[in-house]
N, C-alpha and C positions, 0 to 999 in steps of 0.2 A: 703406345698400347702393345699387348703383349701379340706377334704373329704366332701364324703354326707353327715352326719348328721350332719357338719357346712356349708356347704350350708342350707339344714333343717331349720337349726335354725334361718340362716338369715332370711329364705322364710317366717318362722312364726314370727318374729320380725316384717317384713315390711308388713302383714296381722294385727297382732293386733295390730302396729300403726294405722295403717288404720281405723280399727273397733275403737279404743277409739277416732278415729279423730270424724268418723260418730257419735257417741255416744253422744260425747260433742258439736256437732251443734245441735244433734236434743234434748240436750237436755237447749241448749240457747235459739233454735224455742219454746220449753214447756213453759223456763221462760216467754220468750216476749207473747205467747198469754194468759196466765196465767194475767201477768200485765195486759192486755189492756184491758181481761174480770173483772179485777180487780174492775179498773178504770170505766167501763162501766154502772153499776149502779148508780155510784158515779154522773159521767154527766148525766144520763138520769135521775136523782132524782132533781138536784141544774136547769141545764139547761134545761132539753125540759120538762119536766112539770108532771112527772109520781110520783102516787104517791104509792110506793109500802115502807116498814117502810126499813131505809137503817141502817143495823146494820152489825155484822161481820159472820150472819149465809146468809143474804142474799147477801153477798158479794162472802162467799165462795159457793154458789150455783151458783154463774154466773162462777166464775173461773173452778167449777166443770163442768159446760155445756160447759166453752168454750175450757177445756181439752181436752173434751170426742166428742165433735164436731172436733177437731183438729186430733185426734186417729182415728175418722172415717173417714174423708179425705184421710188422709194417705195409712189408709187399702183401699180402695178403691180406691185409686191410684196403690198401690201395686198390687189387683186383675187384674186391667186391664192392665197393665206392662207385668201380665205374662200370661192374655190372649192371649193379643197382639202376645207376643212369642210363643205360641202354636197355635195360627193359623198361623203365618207366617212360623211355623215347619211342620205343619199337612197340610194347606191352599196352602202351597205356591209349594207341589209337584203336586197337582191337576193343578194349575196355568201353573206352566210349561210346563205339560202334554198338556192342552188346546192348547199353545201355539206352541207345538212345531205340533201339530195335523193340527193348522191352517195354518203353515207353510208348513207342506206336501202336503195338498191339492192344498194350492197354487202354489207349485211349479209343482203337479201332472197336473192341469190347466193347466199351460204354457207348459209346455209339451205336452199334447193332442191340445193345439193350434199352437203348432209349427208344431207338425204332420201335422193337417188340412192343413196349409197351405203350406207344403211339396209337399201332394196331389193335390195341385192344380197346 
């Protein structure tokens, strides 16, 4: 039968499948915007009319902005991910708290309204 440290091992086989999966999209996402900031001088020099000298350092200056433009998206997608998550951890007991407050009153209401009209 199978022991712990072949479970273990499974557990970390189907983890760094996983990881080389993610690796190898993001890093087909690198190629693809890599090309298209490639290409982007190349159209904005022939087609829309700029005139900047098109050689293979100003090539690789665009590909370099549109890396590094690409990496800061991501971080900052990544920050507010795990924003998100630390206020829906920290945020979301206050939340409840609110909630379950405005429920009590409410029901303490119908309650002092039922009295009243007990009384009468």
């Amino acid at each position: 039968m199978l022991d712990i440290a072949t479970i273990g091992l499974i557990i970390l086989l189907a983890i760094f499948i996983y990881l080389v999966y993610k690796g190898i999209k993001l890093l087909f996402r690198y190629l693809l915007i890599a090309g298209i900031s490639a290409i982007f001088p190349i159209i904005a020099v022939k087609y829309l009319g700029f005139s900047f000298p098109l050689n293979m350092g100003t090539i690789l200056i665009f590909v370099y902005l549109g890396v590094l433009g690409y990496t800061i998206y991501l971080s900052l997608s990544v920050i507010e991910k795990a924003g998100k998550s630390l206020v829906n951890l920290f945020g979301g007991e206050k939340k409840k708290e609110k909630e379950l407050e405005r429920r009590i009153k409410k029901l303490e209401k119908k309650e002092s309204e039922k009295r009243e009209e007990n009384k009468k």
